[in-house]
N, C-alpha and C positions, 0 to 999 in steps of 0.2 A: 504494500500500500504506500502511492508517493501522494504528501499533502502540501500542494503548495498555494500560500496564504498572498495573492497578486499576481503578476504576469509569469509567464513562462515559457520557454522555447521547449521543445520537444527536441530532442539531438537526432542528428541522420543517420543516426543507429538506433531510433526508436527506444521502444517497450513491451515492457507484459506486467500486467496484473490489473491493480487499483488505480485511477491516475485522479485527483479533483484536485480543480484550480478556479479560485476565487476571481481571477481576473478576466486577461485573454490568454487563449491558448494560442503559438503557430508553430504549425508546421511544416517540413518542408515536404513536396509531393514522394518525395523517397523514404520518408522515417513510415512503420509499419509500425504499428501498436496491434498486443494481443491483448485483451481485458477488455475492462470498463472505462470510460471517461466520463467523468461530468467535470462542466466547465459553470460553476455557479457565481451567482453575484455578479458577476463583470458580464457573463453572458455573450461573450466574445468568442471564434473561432478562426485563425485567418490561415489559410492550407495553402501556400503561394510555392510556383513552381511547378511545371510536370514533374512527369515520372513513375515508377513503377512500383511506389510501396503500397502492400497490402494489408490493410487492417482488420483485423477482425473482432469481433464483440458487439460491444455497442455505446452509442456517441450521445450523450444527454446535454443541450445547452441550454440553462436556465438565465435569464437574468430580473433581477429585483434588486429594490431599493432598498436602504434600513428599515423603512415600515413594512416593508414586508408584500409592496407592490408589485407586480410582474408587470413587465418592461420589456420589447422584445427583441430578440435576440437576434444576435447576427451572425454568419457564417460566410464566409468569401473562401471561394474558391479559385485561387488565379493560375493560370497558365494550362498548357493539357498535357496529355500524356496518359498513361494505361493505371492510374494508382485508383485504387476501391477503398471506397468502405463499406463493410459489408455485415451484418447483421449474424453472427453463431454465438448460441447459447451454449454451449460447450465451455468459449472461453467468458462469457458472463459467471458461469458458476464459476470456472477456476479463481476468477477476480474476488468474487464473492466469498472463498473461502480461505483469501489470503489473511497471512494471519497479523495480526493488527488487535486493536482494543477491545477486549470480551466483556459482559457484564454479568458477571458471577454469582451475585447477590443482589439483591433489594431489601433497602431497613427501610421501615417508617417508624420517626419515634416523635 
């Protein structure tokens, strides 16, 4: 699970797992992500460049305000070239079951 809290570049050697970023995400048309992405709060995505990287999982871009507004999001796509994104649940679970912060217990006192 990677958290990052504002912008972020994505390297041309991609990823796998968990990815959320509060800002904007870019990437280039060759970085390949395996997992989950959510891109929240900034609600930003910018994919610039062709090329041939392939993603697989799935792509959430949200954006809202402090109150808690939804605001809408952007995604740019520039340049062409053969790179997908492409929707398996395969690697959603794998994302899903990376491991990261559990919650073990509930007190109420």
């Amino acid at each position: 699970m990677t958290f990052v809290d504002g912008d972020c570049t994505l390297p041309p050697a991609g990823g796998a797992g968990l990815l959320i970023v509060t800002g904007t995400l870019t990437a280039d048309g060759n970085a390949p992500y395996k997992g989950l992405v959510l891109v929240l709060g900034g609600g930003q995505l910018v994919r610039n460049g062709g090329g041939n990287g392939d993603s697989l999982g799935s792509l959430v871009v949200g954006r809202f305000n402090n109150s808690g507004d939804f605001l809408a999001p952007t995604f740019n796509s520039n340049g062409s070239g053969n790179s997908t994104i492409t929707y398996d649940s395969d690697w959603v679970r794998r994302a899903m079951a990376s491991p990261g912060p559990r919650v073990m217990a509930v007190g109420e006192f």
